[in-house]
C-alpha positions in Angstrom: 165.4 156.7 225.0 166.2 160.1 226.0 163.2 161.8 225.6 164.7 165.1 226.1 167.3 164.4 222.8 164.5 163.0 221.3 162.2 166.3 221.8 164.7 168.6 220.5 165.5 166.5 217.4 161.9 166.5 216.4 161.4 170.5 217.6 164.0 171.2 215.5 163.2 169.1 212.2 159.7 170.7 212.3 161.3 174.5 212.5 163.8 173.2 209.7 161.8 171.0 207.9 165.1 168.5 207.2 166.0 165.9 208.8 169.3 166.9 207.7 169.4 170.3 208.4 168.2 169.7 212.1 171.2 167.4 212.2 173.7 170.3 211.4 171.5 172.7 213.6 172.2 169.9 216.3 175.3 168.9 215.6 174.8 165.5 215.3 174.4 163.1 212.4 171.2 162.8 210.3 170.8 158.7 211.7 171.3 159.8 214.7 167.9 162.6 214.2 166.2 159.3 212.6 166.4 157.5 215.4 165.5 159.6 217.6 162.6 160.4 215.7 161.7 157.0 215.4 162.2 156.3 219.1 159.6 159.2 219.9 157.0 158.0 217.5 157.4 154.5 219.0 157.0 156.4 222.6 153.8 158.4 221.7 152.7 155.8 219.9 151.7 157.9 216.7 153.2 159.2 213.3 154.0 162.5 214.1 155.9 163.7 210.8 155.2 163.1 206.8 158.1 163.1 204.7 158.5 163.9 201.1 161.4 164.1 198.7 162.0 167.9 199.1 160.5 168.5 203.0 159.5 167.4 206.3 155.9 168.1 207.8 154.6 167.5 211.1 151.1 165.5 211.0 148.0 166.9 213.4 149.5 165.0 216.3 153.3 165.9 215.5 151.8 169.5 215.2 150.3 169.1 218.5 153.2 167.9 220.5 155.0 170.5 218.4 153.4 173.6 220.0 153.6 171.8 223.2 157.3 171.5 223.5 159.2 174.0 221.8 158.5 177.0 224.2 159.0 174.0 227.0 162.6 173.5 225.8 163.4 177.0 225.6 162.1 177.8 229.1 164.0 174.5 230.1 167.3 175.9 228.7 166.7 179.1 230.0 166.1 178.1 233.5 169.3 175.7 233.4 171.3 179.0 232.0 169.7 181.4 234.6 170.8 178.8 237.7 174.8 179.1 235.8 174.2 182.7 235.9 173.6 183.1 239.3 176.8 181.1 240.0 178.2 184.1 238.3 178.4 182.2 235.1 177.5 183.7 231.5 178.1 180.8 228.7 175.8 178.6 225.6 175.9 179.7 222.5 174.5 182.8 220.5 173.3 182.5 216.7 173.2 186.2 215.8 172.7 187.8 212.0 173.3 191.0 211.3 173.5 193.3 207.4 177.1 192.9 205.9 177.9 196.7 206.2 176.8 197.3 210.0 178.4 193.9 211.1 181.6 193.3 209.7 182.2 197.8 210.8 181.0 197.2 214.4 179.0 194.3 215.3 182.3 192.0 214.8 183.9 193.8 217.4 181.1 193.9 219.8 181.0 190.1 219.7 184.9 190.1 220.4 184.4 192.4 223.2 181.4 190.1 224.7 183.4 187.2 224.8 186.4 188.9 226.4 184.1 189.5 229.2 182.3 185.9 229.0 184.8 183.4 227.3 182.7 180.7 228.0 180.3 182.4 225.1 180.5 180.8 221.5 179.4 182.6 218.4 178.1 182.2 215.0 178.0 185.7 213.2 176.6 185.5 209.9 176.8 188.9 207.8 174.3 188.6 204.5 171.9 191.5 203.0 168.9 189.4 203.5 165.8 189.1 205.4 165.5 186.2 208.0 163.3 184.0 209.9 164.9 183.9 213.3 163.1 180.9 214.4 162.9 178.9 211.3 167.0 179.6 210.7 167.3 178.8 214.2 168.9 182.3 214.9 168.8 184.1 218.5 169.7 187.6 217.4 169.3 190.1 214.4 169.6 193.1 213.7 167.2 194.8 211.4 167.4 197.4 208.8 163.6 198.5 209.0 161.0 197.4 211.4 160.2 193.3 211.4 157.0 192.2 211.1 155.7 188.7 210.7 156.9 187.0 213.2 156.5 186.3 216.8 159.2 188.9 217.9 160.6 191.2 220.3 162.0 194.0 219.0 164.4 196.6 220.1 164.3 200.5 218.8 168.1 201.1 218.0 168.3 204.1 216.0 168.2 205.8 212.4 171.2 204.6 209.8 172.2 208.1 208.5 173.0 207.9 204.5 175.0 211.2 203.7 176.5 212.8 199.9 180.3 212.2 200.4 183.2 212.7 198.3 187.3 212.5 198.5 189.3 216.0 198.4 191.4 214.2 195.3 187.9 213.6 193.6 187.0 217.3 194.1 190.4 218.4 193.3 190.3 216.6 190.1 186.3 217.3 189.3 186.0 220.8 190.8 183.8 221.2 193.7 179.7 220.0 194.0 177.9 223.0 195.4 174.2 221.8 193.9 172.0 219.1 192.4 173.1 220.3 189.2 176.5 219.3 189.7 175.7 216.1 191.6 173.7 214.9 188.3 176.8 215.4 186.2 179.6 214.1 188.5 179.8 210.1 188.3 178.7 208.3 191.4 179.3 205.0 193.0 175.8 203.9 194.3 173.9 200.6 195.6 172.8 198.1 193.3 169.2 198.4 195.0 169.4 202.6 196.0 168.4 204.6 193.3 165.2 204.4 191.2 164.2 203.5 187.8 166.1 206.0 184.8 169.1 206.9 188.0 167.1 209.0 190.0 168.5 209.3 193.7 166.0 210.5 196.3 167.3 212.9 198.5 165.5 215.0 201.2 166.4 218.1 202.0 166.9 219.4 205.6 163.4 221.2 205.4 162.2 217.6 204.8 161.4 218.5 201.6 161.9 215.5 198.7 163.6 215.6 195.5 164.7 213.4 192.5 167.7 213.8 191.4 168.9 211.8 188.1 172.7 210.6 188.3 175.3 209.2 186.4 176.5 205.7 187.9 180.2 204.5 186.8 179.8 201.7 189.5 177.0 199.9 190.9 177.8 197.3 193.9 175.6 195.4 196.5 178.6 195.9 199.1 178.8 198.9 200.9 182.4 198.2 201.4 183.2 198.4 197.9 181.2 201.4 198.0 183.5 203.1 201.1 186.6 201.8 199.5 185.4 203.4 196.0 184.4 207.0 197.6 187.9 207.3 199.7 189.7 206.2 196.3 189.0 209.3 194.5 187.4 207.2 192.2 183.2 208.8 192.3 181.3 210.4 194.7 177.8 209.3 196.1 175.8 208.1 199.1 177.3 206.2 202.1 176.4 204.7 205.2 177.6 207.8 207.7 178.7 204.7 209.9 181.0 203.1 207.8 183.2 206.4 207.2 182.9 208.1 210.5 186.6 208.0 211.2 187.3 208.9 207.1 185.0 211.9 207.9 186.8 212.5 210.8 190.1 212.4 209.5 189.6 214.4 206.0 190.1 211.7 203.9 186.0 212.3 202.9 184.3 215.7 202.9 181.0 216.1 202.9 179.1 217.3 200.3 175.9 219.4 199.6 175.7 218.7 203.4 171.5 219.6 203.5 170.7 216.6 202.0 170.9 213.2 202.6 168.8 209.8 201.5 166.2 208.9 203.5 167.1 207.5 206.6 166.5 203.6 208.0 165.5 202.3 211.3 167.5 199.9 212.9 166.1 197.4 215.1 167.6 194.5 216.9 165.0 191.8 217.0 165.0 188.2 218.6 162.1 185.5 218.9 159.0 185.9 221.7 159.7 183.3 224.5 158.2 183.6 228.2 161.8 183.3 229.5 164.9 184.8 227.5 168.3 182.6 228.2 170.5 184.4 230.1 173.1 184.8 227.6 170.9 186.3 225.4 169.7 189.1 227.4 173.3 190.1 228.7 174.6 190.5 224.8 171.9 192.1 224.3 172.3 194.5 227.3 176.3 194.7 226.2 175.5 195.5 222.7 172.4 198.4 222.4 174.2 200.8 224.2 177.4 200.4 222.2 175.0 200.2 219.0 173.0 203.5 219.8 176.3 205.3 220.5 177.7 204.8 217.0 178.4 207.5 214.9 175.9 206.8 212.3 173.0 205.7 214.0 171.1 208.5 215.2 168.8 207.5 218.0 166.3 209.9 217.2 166.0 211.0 214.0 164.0 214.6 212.7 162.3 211.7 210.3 161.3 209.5 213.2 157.3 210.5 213.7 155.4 208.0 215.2 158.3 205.5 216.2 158.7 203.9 219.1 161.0 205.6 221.8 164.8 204.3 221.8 164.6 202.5 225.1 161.2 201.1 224.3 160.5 197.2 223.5 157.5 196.4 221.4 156.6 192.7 220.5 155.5 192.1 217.1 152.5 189.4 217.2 152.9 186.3 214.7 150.7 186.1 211.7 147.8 184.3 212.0 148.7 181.3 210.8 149.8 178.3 212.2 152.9 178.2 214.3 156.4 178.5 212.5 156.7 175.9 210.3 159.4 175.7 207.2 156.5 177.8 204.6 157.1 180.9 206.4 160.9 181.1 206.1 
């Protein structure tokens, strides 16, 4: 028996609670995570998971040699990755997530750009407009539209995700201009499925920080904020936007800005990956690549006249787990 093989198969099925997931996590077949399982049972001479129809739960012992080995394998791979580096080699794998609008814009390209520098670096991007658990998904990256919590963490300050009023010259052309709130309300908007709230009221703060309601009239609601860029340089409505997504419409007068002292409340942006004593060496140089290209786009303010009590942009802050057990499937 490898014990090594065996280890990971049985880390893994704990974080994923499936056999069969941990075998696609793996990349090897679900037999070959039973018997490897099995083979570690027979080793330690105890049952170490229950199984059920719908999940996979480690027993007090598998629990045990659980929180005994997990960190052990990381700081294993990292120290295998760290000698490679030092031969002047960056490779592995990165698992990185990332919201739809942000990553298909500009994280996309990042990764592109990495792996130009290190080919030996393979990817998985996955863009969704959900929240994650990076340890139970088995992710190593993730960038964060407001601050994580609830998880063993590191975190990393990136910035403020400006939302501005935009609208196309053939919109205003056709509409007539909006110079106030008044005729924001009766101009349609595009807007986010999730933005505005109850009875179309879009929040808005004014550059004296001031906050106001302002009810709307919505001819399209979308949960992409592509649909939403595509709609707004269309001509079609005016509304809110992601300043990052139409920096270069902005810049090249295909949107105008409007009503330019307000804007929706800002977000924080965070880049967050999971608390281990050693970080593998691929890991920390994307991450070194990719916050300083992040901070610099135009979009993401790095400090913000909203930011108060925030943590400084060059700042790391770990955010302590729960207390709970260790991760186990019930927390993703």
């Amino acid at each position: 028996m490898d014990l090594a093989i065996a280890l990971r198969a049985f880390v893994r099925t704990v974080e994923r609670g499936s056999v069969t997931a941990a075998a696609r996590d793996l990349g090897i077949s679900q037999p070959a995570v039973t018997k490897h399982l099995r083979n570690l049972e027979r080793h330690v001479g105890a049952r170490l998971l229950e199984r059920s129809s719908r999940v996979v739960r480690p027993t007090a012992q598998g629990q045990a040699l659980y929180e005994g080995s997990h960190e052990a394998l990381i700081t294993i791979d990292a120290a295998l990755e760290g000698v490679r580096r030092d031969m002047g080699a960056i490779e592995g794998h990165l698992r990185i997530h990332a919201p739809t609008c942000i990553g298909a814009k500009h994280v996309h390209g990042l990764v592109m750009a990495f792996q130009r520098q290190h080919p030996a670096v393979a990817v998985d991007l996955i863009l969704e407009n959900r929240d994650i658990d990076l340890i139970y998904e088995n992710f190593d990256l993730a960038l964060r539209y407001g601050r994580p919590s609830g998880q063993n963490l590191i975190i990393r300050h990136l910035g403020w995700i400006e939302r501005i009023l935009v609208a196309a010259p053939s919109y205003l052309a056709r509409r007539g201009p909006i110079e106030d709130l008044g005729q924001l309300s009766q101009a349609g908007v595009v807007i986010g499925a999730r933005l505005p709230a109850p009875r179309d009221l879009l929040s808005l703060r004014h550059s004296t920080g001031a906050m106001v309601d302002v009810p709307v009239t919505p001819v399209l609601r979308t949960n992409s904020a592509e649909v939403i860029a595509s709609t707004l340089v269309s001509g079609h409505a005016a509304g809110p936007v992601q300043r990052l997504l139409v920096a270069d419409e902005l810049a090249e007068g295909r949107l105008v800005r409007i009503l330019p002292d307000y804007e929706v409340r800002p977000t924080e942006a965070f880049l967050a990956y999971p608390s281990v004593r050693f970080m593998r060496p691929v890991v920390r140089a994307f991450t070194d690549f990719a916050v300083p290209a992040l901070r610099s786009i135009d979009g993401l303010a790095v400090r913000h006249e909203a930011e108060q009590s925030a943590p400084t942009a060059s700042s790391e802050h770990r955010v302590a787990p729960e207390p709970s057990t260790p991760m186990t499937p019930s927390m993703g």
